[in-house]
C-alpha positions in Angstrom: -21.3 -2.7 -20.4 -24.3 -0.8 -22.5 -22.8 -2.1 -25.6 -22.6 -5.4 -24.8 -25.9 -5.7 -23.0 -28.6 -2.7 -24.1 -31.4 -4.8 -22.9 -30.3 -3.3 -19.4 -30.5 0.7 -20.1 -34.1 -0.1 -19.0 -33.5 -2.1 -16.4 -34.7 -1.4 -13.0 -32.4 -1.0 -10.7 -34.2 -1.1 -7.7 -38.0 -0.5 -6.4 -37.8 3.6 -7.4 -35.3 4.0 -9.9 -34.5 2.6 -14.2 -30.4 2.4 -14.3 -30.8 5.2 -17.4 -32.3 7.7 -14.9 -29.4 6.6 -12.5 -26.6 7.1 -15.3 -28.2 10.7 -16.2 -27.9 11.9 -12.8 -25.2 15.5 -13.2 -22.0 14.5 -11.1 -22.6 17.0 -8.1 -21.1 20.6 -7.8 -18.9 21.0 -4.4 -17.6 24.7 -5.3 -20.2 25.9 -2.5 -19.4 23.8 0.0 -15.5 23.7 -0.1 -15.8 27.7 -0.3 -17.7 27.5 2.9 -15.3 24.8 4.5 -11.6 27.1 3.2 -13.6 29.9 4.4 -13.6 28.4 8.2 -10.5 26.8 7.5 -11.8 23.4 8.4 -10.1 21.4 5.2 -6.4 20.0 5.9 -6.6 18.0 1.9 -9.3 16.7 -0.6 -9.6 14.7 -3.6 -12.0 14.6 -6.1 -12.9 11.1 -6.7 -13.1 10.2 -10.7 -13.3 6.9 -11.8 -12.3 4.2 -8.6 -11.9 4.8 -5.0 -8.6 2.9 -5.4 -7.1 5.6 -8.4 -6.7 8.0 -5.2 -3.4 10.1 -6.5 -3.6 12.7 -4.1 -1.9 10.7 -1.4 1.2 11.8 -3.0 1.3 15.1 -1.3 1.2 13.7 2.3 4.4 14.3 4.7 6.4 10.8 4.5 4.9 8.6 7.5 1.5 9.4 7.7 -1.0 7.5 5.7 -4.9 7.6 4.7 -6.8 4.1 6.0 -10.2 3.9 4.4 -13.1 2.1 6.2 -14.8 0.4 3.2 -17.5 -1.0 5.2 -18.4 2.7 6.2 -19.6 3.3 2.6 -22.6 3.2 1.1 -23.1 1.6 -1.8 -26.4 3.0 -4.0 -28.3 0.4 -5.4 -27.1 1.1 -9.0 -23.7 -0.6 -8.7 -24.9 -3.8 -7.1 -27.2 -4.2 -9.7 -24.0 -3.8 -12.8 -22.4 -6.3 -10.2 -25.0 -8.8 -10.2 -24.8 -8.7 -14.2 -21.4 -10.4 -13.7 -20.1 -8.7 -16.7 -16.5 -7.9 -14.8 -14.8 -9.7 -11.4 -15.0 -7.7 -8.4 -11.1 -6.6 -8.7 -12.0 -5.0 -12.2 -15.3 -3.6 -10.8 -13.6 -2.2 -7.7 -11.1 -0.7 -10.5 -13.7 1.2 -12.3 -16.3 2.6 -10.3 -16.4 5.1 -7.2 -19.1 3.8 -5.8 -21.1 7.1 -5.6 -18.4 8.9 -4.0 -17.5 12.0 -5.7 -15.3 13.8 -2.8 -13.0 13.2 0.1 -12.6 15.7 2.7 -9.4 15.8 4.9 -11.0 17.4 8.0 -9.1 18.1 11.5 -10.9 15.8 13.8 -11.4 19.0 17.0 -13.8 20.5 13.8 -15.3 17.3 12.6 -18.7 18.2 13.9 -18.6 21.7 12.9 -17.6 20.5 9.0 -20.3 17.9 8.8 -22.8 20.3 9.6 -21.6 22.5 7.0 -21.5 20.0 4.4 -24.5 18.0 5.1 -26.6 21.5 3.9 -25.4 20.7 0.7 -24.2 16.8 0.2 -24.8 13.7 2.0 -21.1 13.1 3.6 -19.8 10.2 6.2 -16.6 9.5 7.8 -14.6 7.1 6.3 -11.4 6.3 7.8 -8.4 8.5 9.2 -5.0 10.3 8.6 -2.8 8.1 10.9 0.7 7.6 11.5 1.9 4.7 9.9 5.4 3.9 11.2 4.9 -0.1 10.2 4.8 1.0 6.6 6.1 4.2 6.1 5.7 4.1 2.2 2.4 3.0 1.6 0.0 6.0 1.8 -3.3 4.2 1.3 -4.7 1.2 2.1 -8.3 -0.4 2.4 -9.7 -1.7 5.6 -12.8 -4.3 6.1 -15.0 -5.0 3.1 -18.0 -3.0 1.3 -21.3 -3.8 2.7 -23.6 -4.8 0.1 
């Protein structure tokens, strides 16, 4: 997007932040946190998001029947990628293809510890629920799917 549009490197993005500063930002280090959470065995799986929510290739690995639903209107979405929206450079199925949105981890956690992971995490990383491992006995082969719509 930078190359075809430079003029917006200075942009601002919102009231406190330039979209440069926003790009420059370090990806965040979870290596303290996930020790902590193997440590009180409180993670059942995790995936390190990359490029798009939707690219989620650890699903792969669970037991045939259960599935991962994701609540997209639980996330937050930082100001940043509303703004590249708004430029209208991409439709929304390309942009939902090539951005995460901000989230850089997913936590499988057993819902009895829920509590007692969140407080562990949240010393280190803002975190939220967002969605469930379920049954899925409807569809037995689809491991992932999307449920409501992101909140702008």
């Amino acid at each position: 997007m930078i190359d075809r549009r430079p003029d917006i490197l200075y942009a601002r993005v919102d009231e406190r932040s330039i979209l440069i500063d926003e790009l420059m930002k370090p990806s965040a280090c979870y290596v303290n946190v996930i020790r902590e959470l193997i440590e009180q065995d409180l993670i059942h799986g995790m995936h390190k998001v990359n490029k798009s929510l939707f690219h989620w290739q650890s699903h792969f690995s669970m037991p045939k029947g259960l599935g991962a639903g994701i609540s997209l209107s639980t996330v937050t979405i930082p100001p940043m990628f509303r703004f590249l929206y708004d430029l209208n450079m991409m439709d929304l199925e390309c942009f939902l293809d090539s951005f995460a949105f901000g989230i850089g981890m997913m936590l499988v956690i057993p819902r009895a510890q829920y509590e007692r992971a969140v407080n562990i995490i949240e010393k280190y990383h803002k975190c939220s629920l967002m969605g469930k491992v379920e049954r899925n006995d409807e569809r037995p082969d689809e491991m992932l799917w999307m449920e409501g719509t992101f909140k702008w």
